[in-house]
C-alpha positions in Angstrom: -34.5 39.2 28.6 -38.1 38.6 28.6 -37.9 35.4 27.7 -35.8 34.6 30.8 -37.6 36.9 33.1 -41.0 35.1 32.0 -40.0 31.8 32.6 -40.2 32.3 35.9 -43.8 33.2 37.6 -46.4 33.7 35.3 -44.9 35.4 33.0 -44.2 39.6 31.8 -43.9 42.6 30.1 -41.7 44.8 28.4 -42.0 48.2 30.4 -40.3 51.2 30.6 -39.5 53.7 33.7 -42.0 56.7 33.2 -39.6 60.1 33.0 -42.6 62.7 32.5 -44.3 64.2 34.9 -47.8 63.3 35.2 -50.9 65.0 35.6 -54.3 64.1 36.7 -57.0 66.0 35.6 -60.1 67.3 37.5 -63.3 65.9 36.5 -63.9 69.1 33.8 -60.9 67.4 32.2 -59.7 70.7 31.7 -57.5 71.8 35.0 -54.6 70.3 36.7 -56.1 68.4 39.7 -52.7 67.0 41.3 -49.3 65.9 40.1 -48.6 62.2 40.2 -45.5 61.0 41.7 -44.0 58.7 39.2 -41.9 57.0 41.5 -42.5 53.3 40.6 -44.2 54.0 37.9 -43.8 52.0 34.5 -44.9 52.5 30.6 -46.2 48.9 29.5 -44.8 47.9 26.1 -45.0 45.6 23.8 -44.7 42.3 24.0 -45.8 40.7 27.2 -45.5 37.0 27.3 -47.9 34.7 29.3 -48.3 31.0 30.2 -51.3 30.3 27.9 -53.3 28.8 29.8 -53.0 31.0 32.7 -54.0 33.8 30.3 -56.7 32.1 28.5 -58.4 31.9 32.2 -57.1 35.5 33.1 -59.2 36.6 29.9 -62.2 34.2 30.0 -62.5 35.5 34.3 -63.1 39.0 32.7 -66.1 40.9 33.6 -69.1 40.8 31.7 -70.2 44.2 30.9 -67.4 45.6 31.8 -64.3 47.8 29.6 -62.2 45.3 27.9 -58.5 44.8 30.0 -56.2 47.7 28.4 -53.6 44.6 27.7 -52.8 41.1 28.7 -50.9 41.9 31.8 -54.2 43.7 33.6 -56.4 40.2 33.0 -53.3 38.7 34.8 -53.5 41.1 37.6 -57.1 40.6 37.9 -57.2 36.6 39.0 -54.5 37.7 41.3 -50.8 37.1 39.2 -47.9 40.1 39.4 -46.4 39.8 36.4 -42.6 41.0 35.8 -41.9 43.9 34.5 -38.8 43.8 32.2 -36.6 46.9 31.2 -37.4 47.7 27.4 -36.3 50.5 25.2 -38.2 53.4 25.9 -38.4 54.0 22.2 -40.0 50.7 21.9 -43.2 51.8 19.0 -46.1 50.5 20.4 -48.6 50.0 17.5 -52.2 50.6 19.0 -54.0 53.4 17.1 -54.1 54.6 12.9 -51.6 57.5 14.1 -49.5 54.5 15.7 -49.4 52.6 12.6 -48.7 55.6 10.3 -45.6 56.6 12.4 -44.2 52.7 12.4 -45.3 53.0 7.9 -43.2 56.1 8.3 -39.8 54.6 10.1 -39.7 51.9 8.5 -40.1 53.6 5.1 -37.0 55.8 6.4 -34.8 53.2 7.9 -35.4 51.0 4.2 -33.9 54.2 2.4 -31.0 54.6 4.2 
């Protein structure tokens, strides 16, 4: 499906409907300033599929100095492009940090025993 979807525009992303309600914290960081509505409201997942070149500008138009994009899809945003967002699993492992990786080590260890 995201091959379809991104053929079209400048391409997409794998995302997920958020169902958790979400918090936003109060600048201790430790109290509940306000709930979020997450109407309209998507998880990003992995992959997201971009016209290279399109990208390759997206990243290169970055800010100096400033955070890196979180993924791909922001530095599209950023020059101006709304990429499509394309229904993935929910349960769709996103490998992004050690504890990531040892939980993907650890499914795939279980699914090769079964």
């Amino acid at each position: 499906r995201l091959l379809d979807a991104g053929a079209v525009g400048c391409g997409g992303l794998l995302a997920a409907p958020v169902g958790d309600t979400l918090k936003r914290a109060a600048d201790d960081g430790v109290h509940v300033e306000a709930t979020v509505p997450r109407a309209g409201l998507w998880r990003a997942l992995t992959p997201q599929m971009f016209r290279r070149g399109q990208l390759e500008t997206a990243l290169a138009a970055w800010p100096r100095g400033a955070a890196p994009p979180t993924d791909e899809a922001q530095a599209m945003e950023a020059i101006g492009h709304a990429p499509r967002l394309v229904e993935g699993a929910a349960d769709n492992l996103k490998v992004t940090t050690a504890a990531d990786l040892a939980l993907a080590t650890f499914l795939l260890t279980r699914k090769e025993t079964r």
